[in-house]
N, C-alpha and C positions, 0 to 999 in steps of 0.2 A: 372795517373793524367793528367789533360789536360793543355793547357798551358795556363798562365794566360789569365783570360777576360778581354780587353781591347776596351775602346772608344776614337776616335778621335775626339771634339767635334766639331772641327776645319770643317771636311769634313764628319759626319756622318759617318764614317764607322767601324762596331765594328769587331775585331776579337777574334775568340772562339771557341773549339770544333774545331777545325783545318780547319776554313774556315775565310774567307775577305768579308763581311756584307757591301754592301754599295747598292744604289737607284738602280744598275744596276744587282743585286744580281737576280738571278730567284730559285724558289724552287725544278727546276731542277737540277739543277749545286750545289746542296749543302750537302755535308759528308754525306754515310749513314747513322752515327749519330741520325742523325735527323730525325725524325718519321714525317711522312705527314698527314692530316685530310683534307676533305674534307666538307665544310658547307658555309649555307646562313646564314648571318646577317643582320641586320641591322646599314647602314650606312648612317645617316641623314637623317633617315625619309625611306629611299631605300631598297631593298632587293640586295644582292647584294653575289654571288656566291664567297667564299673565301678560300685558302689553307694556314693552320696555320698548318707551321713547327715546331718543338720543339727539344729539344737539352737540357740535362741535366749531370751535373759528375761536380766533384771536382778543383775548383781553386787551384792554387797555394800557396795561406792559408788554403788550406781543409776547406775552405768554399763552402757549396754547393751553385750552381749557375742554376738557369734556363733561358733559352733564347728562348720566343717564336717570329717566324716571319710569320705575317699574307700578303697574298698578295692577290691583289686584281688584275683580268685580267692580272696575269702574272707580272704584277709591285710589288715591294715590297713597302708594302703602312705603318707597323707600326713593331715595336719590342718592346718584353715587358722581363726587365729582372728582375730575383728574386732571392736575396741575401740572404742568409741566414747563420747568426753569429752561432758560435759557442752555445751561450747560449740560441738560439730560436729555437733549433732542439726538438723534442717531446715535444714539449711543449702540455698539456694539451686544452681543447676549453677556458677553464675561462682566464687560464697564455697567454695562444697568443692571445686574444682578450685583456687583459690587456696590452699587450707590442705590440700595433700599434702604439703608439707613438714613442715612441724607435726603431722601426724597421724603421720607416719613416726617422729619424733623419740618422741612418745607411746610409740609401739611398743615403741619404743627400748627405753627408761625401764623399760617394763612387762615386757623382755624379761632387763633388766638383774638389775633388781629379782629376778627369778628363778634368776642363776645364772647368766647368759649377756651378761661383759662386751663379746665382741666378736664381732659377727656376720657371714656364714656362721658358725658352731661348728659342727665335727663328735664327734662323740661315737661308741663302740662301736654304742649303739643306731641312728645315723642323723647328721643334722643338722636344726640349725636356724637360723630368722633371720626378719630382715625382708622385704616383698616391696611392689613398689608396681606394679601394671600399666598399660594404657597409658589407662585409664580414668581414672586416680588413685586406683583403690581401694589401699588398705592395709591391709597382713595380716602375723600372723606366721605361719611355715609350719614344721612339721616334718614331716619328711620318714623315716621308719625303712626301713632296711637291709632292703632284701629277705632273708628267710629259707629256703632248701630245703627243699625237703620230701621228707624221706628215700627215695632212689632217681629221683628228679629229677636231673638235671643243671645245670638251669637256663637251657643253651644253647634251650631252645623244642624241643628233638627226646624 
C-alpha cells in the first residue's frame, strides 16, 4: 500500500507513490513507479512534444488512485488525478456513466478536503479543480503556470 495521496493547495505540490510533485519536478527524477509515454498533443491550437508519467496503487482507504503528470520541454506543465470510491470499481458502461455525477461531487469533497473550497482556484503557482470529459471520466487537474527559462521570451521565437 502506498502512502497516502496528498495536496498542498497552498504551494502545488502533491505527494504520492513515494515522490514530492511540485513545478520543479522533472520526469526524470521520478519513482520507477511510474511508467513514461512519449507523445504530441495538442496545446492551444500547437503541436507540442509531451511525456505523460503515470503512477497507480492503493491509498490509504484502499481507494484506488491514479496520478498522471504531463510535461511539456522538461517542465511539469499538468497533473490529472483519479479517485476511485469503493462503490465505482467495476462498474458496468451504463452504472459508470450513470454515476458521473457522484463521482465529480467525490472529487469535489476530496478536493475540498485539501484546501480548495471552490473550484477552478487559481493560485500563484497555477490552478486547480475538477474535470469531467465527454467519456464521463472524472479527474482533478492542476495545471502550473508556465515558467521562463532565463533568456527565453516565451513568445515560441
Amino acid at each position: 500500500m502506498t502512502p497516502p495521496l496528498a495536496l498542498d493547495a497552498a504551494t502545488g505540490r502533491i505527494e504520492a507513490f513515494g515522490a514530492v510533485i511540485d513545478a520543479d519536478s522533472r520526469a526524470g527524477d521520478l519513482p520507477p513507479l511510474f511508467l513514461k509515454t512519449w507523445q504530441m498533443v495538442t496545446v492551444e491550437g500547437r503541436q507540442v512534444e509531451c511525456v505523460f508519467a503515470t503512477a497507480s496503487g492503493m491509498a490509504t482507504d484502499r481507494n484506488p488512485v491514479e496520478l498522471t503528470l504531463r510535461f511539456e520541454q522538461e517542465q511539469l506543465a499538468s497533473a490529472f488525478i483519479t479517485l476511485t470510491p469503493h462503490r465505482h470499481r467495476s462498474l458496468d458502461s451504463e452504472a459508470f456513466h450513470a454515476s458521473a455525477d457522484e463521482r465529480y461531487r467525490f472529487h469535489e469533497r476530496w478536493l475540498a478536503s485539501a484546501g480548495v473550497p471552490r473550484q477552478p482556484a487559481r493560485f500563484y503557482w497555477g490552478e486547480t479543480g475538477v474535470a469531467r470529459d465527454r467519456g464521463e471520466n472524472v479527474h482533478i487537474y492542476l495545471h502550473w503556470t508556465p515558467r521562463l527559462v532565463p533568456g527565453e521570451s516565451g513568445d515560441g521565437k
